[in-house]
FINULO-566264 format. One line per field, with one value per residue (C-alpha): residue number from 1; x, y, z. Coordinates in steps of 0.001 Angstrom, whole numbers, padded with zeros to 6 digits. Layout:
// residues N
seq c(NUM_...)
u c(X_...)
v c(Y_...)
w c(Z_...)
//
This chain:
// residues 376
seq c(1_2_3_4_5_6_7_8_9_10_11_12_13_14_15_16_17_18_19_20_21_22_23_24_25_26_27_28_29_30_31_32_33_34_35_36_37_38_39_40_41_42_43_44_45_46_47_48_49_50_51_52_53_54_55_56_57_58_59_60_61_62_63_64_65_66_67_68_69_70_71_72_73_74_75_76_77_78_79_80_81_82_83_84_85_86_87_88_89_90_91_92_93_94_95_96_97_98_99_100_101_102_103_104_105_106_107_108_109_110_111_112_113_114_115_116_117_118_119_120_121_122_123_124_125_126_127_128_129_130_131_132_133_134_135_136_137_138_139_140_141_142_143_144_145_146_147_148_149_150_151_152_153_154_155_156_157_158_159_160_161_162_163_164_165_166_167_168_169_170_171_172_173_174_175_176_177_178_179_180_181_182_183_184_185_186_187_188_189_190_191_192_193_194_195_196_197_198_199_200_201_202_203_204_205_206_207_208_209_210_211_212_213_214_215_216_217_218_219_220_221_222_223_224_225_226_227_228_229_230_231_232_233_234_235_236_237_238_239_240_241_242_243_244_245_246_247_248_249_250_251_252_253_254_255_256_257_258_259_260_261_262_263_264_265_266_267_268_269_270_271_272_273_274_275_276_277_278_279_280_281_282_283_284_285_286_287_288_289_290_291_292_293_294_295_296_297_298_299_300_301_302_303_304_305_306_307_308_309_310_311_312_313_314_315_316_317_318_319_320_321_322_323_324_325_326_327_328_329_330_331_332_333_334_335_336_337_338_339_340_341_342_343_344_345_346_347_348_349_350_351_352_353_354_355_356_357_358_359_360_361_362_363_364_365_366_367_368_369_370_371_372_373_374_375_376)
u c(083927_087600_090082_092515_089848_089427_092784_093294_090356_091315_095188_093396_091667_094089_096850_094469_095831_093489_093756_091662_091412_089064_088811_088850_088922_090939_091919_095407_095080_094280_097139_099506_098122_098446_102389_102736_101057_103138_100743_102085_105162_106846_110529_112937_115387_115098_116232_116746_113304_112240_113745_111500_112814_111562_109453_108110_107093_106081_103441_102300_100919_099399_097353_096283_095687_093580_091383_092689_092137_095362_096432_095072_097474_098119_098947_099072_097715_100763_099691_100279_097889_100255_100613_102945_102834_103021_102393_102546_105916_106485_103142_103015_106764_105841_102934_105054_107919_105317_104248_107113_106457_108677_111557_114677_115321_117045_113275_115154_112100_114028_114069_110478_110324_109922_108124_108754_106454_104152_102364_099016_099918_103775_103242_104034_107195_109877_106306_107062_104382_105029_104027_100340_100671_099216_096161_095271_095690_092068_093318_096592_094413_091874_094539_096004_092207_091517_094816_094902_090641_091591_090805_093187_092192_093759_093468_094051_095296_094595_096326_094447_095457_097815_101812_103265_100660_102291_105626_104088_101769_104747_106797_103559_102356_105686_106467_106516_109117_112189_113063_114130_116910_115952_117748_116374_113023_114595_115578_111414_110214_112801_112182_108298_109343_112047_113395_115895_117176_117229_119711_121785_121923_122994_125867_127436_127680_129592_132017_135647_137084_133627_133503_137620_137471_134560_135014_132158_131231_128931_125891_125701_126529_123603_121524_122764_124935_126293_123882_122517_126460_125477_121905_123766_126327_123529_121398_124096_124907_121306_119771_117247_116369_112582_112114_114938_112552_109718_111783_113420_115357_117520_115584_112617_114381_116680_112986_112021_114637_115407_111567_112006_115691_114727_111216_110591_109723_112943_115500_118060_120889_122147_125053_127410_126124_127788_131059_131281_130622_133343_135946_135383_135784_139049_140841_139473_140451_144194_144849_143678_142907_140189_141657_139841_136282_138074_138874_142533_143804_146467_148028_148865_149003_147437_143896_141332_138171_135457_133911_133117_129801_130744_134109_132242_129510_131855_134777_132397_130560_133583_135426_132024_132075_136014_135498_132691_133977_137305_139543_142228_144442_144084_147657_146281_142354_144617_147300_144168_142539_146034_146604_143258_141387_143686_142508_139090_139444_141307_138929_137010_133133_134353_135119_131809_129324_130500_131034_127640_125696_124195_120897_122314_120271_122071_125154_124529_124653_127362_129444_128836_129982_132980_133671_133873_135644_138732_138635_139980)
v c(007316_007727_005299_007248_007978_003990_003530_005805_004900_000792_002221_004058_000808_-001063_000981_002060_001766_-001304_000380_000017_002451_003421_006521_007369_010353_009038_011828_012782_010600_007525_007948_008445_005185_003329_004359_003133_-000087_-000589_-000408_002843_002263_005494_004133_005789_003996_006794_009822_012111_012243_013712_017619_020275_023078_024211_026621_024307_021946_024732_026146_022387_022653_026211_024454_021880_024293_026490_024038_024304_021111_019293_017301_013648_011115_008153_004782_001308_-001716_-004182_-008274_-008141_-005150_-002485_000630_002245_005884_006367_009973_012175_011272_014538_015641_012446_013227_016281_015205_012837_014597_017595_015235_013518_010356_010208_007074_006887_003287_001746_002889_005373_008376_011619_015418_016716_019266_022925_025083_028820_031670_031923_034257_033360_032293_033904_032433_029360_030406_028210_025859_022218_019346_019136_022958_022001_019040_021156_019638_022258_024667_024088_026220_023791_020904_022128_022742_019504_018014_020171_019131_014997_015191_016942_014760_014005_012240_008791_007030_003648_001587_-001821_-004640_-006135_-003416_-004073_-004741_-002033_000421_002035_002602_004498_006680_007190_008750_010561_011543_012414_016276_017768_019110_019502_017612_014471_013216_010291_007929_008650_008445_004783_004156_004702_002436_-000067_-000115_-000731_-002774_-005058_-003930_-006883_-005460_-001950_-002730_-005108_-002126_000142_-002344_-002855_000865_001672_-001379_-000107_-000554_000966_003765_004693_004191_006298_009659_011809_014996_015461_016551_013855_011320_012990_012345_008998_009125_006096_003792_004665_003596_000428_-000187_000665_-001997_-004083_-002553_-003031_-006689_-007414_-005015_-005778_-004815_-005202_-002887_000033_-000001_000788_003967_007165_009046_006913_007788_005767_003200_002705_002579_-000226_-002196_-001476_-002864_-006110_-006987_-006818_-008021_-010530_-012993_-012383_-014910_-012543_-014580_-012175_-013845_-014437_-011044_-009808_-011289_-010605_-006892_-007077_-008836_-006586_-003312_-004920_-005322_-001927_-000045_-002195_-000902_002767_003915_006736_007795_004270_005976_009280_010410_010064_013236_011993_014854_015712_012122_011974_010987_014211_015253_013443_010459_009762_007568_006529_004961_003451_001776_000361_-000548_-002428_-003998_-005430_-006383_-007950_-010421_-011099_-011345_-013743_-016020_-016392_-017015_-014373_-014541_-011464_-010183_-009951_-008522_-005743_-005322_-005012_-002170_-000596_-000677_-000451_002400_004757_002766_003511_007184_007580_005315_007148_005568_007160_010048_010989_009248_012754_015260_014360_014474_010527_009922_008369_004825_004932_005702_002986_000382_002014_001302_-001868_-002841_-000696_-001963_-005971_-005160_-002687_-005134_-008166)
w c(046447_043977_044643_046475_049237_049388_049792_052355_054298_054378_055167_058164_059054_058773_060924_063473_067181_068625_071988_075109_076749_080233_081855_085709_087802_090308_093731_094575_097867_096062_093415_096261_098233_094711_094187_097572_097425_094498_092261_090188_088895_087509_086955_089372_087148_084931_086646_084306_082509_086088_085928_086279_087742_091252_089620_086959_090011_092443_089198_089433_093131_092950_089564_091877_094722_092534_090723_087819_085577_084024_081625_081555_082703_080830_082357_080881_082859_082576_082913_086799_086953_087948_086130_084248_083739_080218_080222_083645_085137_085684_087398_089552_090389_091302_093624_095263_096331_097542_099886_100942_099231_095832_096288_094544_092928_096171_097113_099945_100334_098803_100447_100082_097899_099426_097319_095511_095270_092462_090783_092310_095865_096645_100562_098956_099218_101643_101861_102821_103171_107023_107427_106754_109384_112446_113117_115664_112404_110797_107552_107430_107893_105194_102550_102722_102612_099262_098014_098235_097469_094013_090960_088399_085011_084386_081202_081587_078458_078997_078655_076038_073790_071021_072313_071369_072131_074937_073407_070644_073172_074914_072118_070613_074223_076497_075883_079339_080678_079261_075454_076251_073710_071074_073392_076466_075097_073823_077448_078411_075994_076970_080495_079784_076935_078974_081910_081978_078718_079690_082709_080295_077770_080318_082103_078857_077699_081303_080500_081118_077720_076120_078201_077224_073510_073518_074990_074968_076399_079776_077730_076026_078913_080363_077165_077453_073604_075543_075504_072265_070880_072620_070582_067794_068211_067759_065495_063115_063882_063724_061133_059134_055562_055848_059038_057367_054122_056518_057414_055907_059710_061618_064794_064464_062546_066240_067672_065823_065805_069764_069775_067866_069347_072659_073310_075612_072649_070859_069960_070896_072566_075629_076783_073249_072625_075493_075055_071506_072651_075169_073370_070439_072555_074936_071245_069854_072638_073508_069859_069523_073086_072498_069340_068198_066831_065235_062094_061009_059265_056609_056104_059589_059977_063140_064832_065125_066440_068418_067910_064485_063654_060081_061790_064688_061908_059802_062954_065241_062943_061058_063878_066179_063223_063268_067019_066430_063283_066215_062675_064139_067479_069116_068241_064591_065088_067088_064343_061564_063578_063773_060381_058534_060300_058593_055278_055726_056026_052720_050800_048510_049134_052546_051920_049092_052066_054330_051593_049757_053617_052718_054434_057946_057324_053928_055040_058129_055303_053543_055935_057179_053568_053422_057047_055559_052565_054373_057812_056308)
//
């Protein structure tokens, strides 16, 4: 066997997923008894993940009416034995609110869902669970038998498998549905990841004085572009050289870092963070209001555009660690990001990083440098 094939079979042995994995065909009726024993936990925290249309969802029951096999559903067995959906949120969603079952996160039941026509079965149409609750209707009663006796396939990845296993299924494994944006699918492996952190996350990026000096547009509020601003905050206080050599997009490189940050074994001190976050963005945003993250043009001499991430890199960064050394009264950390943001537009490393399109981890680093050297 050559040398390359060696190499490539020990890489394969040595990067191979150590999962453990079991299979069961488990019925509709016992997944719905699970999710409300609390034993299926699909995150109601995460809204957003769950939007098929009414048709989508509608298709869904007519599969499962019909007998026609779906997709396995992947769960991982957490240390308490519950299990989180991996892959299948939106099936199980679906199921759930069919029946009259699917909670919000103050775990408040939400409207049933009340079905379309479909191709196959158009007296679906205007169908709710209740309608097939007439037990002196033996066809109602029969449907809803055939419906909660069908089998669904659950692979179960068990806990013994390696940590970050189910992150990595997720992001390899979660396509249904609509695309879900890099962040979002950042806010899923967070929430299996650390849920603590995941709420954290999300109560700093709707702080006031965030939330104002970043304006962004309802798209990508609903993509959450707010939180992700927030990782990034910290990505860039906390970035390290050995996991952005492991990486060439930014995207999985905010993966791994969001990953290592926020584990539940990480050193990752919470409560300075915080402050340091919210001091920094009270002083940015008391001195530039929402023109704070945007590009100033210097020959109309005024602040353009939406928010721009080279200025955000190399503003927050520089000024987290002014905020942090506490060298500077307030008065003067306010009268720097007055003055110097118009600096760091007209410097020239600025200005080549946009015109020659820099790889965004390259340019992530750029400006954290240019950041120290113009924020002084």
């Amino acid at each position: 066997m050559s040398t390359d094939k060696l190499k490539l079979q020990e890489q394969i042995d040595s990067a191979r997923m150590h999962v453990h994995t079991d299979s069961y065909p488990m019925s509709i009726g016992e997944l719905i008894n699970l999710y409300e024993d609390g034993e299926l936990e699909i995150h109601p925290e995460f809204q957003r993940v769950y939007r098929w249309s009414e048709e989508q969802k509608s298709k869904l029951i007519e599969s499962i009416l019909l007998g026609i096999p779906l997709p396995s559903i992947f769960v991982a067995q957490r240390k308490d034995g519950v299990w989180d959906v991996v892959d299948g949120l939106q099936r199980i969603s679906t199921i759930l609110s069919f029946v009259g079952k699917l909670k919000n996160k103050e775990n408040n039941l939400l409207t049933p869902l009340k079905l379309k026509a479909t191709k196959y079965l158009p007296a679906l149409e205007g169908k709710v669970w209740e309608d097939l609750n007439n037990e002196n209707n033996e066809i109602d009663v029969e449907i809803r038998r055939v419906f909660k006796r069908e089998k669904l396939d659950i692979k179960i990845i068990k806990r013994e498998s390696e940590g970050d296993t189910k992150f990595e299924l997720f992001q390899r494994l979660n396509t249904g549905g609509s695309r879900l944006s890099d962040q979002e699918v950042r806010n899923c492996m967070l929430l299996m990841l650390n849920s603590d952190a995941f709420n954290w996350l999300k109560y700093l990026s709707s702080y006031e004085s965030f939330v104002q000096s970043t304006p962004i547009s309802e798209k990508q509020q609903e993509e959450c572009y707010s939180q992700e601003l927030a990782l990034r905050f910290f990505v860039q206080r906390h970035t390290s050289a050995a996991i952005r050599k492991e990486h060439s997009d930014v995207a999985p490189y905010l993966n791994a870092e969001l990953t290592t940050l926020f584990n539940e074994n990480s050193s990752f001190d919470y409560q300075s963070e915080e402050e340091i976050f919210k001091k920094t963005f009270d002083l940015i945003y008391i001195a530039l209001e929402d023109n704070a993250f945007k590009k100033f043009n210097h020959s109309k001499s005024r602040y353009e555009g939406a928010i721009s991430l080279p200025v955000y890199e190399a503003l927050t960064t520089s000024i987290s660690k002014i905020v942090e050394s506490g060298n500077y009264t307030d008065d003067k950390v306010i009268d720097i990001i007055v003055t110097k943001t118009k600096l760091l537009t007209s410097r020239q490393e600025f200005i080549d990083t946009l015109d020659k399109r820099t790889r965004p981890l390259d340019r992530m680093v750029t400006m954290a440098k240019l950041g120290e050297e113009v924020f002084q």
